[in-house]
C-alpha positions in Angstrom: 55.7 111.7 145.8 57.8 113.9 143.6 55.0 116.8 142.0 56.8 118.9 138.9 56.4 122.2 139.6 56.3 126.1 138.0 56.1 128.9 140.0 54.1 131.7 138.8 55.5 135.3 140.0 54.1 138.7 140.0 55.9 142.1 138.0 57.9 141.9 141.4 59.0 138.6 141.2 57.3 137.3 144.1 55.9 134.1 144.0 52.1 134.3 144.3 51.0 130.6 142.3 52.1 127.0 141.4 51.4 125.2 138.7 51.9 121.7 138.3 51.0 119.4 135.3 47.4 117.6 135.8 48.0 113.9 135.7 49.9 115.1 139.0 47.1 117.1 140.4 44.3 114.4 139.9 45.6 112.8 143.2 45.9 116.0 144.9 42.6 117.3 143.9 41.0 114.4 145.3 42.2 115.1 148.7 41.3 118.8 148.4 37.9 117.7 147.4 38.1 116.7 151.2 38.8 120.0 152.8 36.8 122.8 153.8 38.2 126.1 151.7 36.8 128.8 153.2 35.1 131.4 150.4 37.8 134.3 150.8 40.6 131.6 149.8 38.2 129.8 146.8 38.0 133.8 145.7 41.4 134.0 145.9 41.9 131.2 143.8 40.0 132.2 141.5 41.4 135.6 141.1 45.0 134.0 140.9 43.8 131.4 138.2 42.6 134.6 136.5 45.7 136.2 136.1 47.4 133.1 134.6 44.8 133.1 132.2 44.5 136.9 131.5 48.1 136.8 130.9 49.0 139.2 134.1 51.8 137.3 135.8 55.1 135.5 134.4 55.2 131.5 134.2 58.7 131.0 135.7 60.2 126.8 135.8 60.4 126.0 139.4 63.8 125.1 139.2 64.7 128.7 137.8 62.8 130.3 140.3 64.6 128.0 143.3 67.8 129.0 141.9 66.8 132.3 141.8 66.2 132.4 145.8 69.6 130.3 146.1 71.7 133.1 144.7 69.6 136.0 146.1 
């Protein structure tokens, strides 16, 4: 399964999220559905998914950001 893919990095260019488009995620929600998360990770989450939508971190292409890596 090929999933298409951006990589979400903070002011220091880390990575810290990826986002991927949601006919994709439909299947992979599905099998998340199935696992346990434990509350300091679904908090997490939800502080990451926060940022995207407060605007706090960069959307960078996944391929951009792989390249990135390949020539650091």
């Amino acid at each position: 399964m090929t999933i298409h893919h951006q990589i979400v990095t903070d002011t220091e260019g880390r990575p810290v999220v990826a986002q991927i488009p949601g006919e994709e995620f439909e299947p992979v929600r599905d099998r998340l559905d199935e696992v346990d998360i434990p509350d300091p990770w679904r908090e997490e989450i939800a502080d990451r998914a926060r940022e995207i939508d407060e605007g706090k971190v960069e959307l960078v292409d996944g391929e951009d950001f792989l390249q990135r890596l390949r020539t650091t």
